[in-house]
C-alpha positions in Angstrom: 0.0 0.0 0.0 2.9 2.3 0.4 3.9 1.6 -3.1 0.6 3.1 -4.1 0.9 6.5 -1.9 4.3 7.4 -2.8 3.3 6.6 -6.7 0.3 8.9 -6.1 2.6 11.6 -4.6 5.1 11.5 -7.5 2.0 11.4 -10.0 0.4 14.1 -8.0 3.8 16.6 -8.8 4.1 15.4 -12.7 0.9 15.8 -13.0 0.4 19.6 -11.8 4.0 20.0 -13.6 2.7 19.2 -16.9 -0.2 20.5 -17.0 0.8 24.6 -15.7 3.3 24.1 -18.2 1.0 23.3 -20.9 -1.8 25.9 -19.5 -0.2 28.2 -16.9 -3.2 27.7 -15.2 -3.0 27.2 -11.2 -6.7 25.9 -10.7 -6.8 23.5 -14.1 -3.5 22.4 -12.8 -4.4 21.6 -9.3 -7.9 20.1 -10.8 -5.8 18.1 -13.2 -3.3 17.0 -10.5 -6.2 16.0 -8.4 -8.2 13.6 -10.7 -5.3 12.1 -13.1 -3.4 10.6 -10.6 -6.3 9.1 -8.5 -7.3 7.4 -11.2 -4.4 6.1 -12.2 -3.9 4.8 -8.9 -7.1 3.2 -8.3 -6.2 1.6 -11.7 -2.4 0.7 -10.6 -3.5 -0.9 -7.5 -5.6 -3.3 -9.5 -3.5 -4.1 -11.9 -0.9 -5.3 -9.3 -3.4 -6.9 -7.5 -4.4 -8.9 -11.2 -0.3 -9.5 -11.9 0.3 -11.1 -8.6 -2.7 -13.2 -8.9 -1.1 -14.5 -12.8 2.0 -14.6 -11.2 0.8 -17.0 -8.2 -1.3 -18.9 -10.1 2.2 -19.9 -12.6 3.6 -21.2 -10.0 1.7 -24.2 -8.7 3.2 -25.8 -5.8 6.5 -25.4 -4.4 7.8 -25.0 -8.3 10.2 -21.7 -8.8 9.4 -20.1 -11.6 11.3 -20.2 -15.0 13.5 -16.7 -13.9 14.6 -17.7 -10.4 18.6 -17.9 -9.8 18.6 -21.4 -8.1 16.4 -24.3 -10.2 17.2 -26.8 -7.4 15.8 -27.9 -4.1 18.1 -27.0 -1.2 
């Protein structure tokens, strides 16, 4: 969950960044800043949710997956 927050912080800043450069607007900025990134992290949060759920169903067992750095049993 801290993942998510600090992503929305740093999402939050490029967000406003962008968008006064593009507008020099404070208020469509801060609007823009507000929205954007909540959605984006709403949607981030799901997709992780989604990729660890592929990602635990590859692995089936006590199996190590095709990219680990040991393929044995200790």
């Amino acid at each position: 969950m801290l993942k998510t927050v600090t992503f929305t912080l740093m999402h939050f800043c490029i967000a406003f960044a962008v968008t006064y450069a593009l507008t020099g607007s404070i208020a469509a900025s801060g609007l823009v800043a507000a929205i954007e990134p909540l959605c984006n992290s709403v949607g981030f949060y799901f997709h992780e949710k989604i990729w660890q759920r592929l990602e635990g169903g590859a692995m089936l067992g006590n199996a190590r997956p095709k990219h680990a750095w040991l393929h044995h049993q200790a």
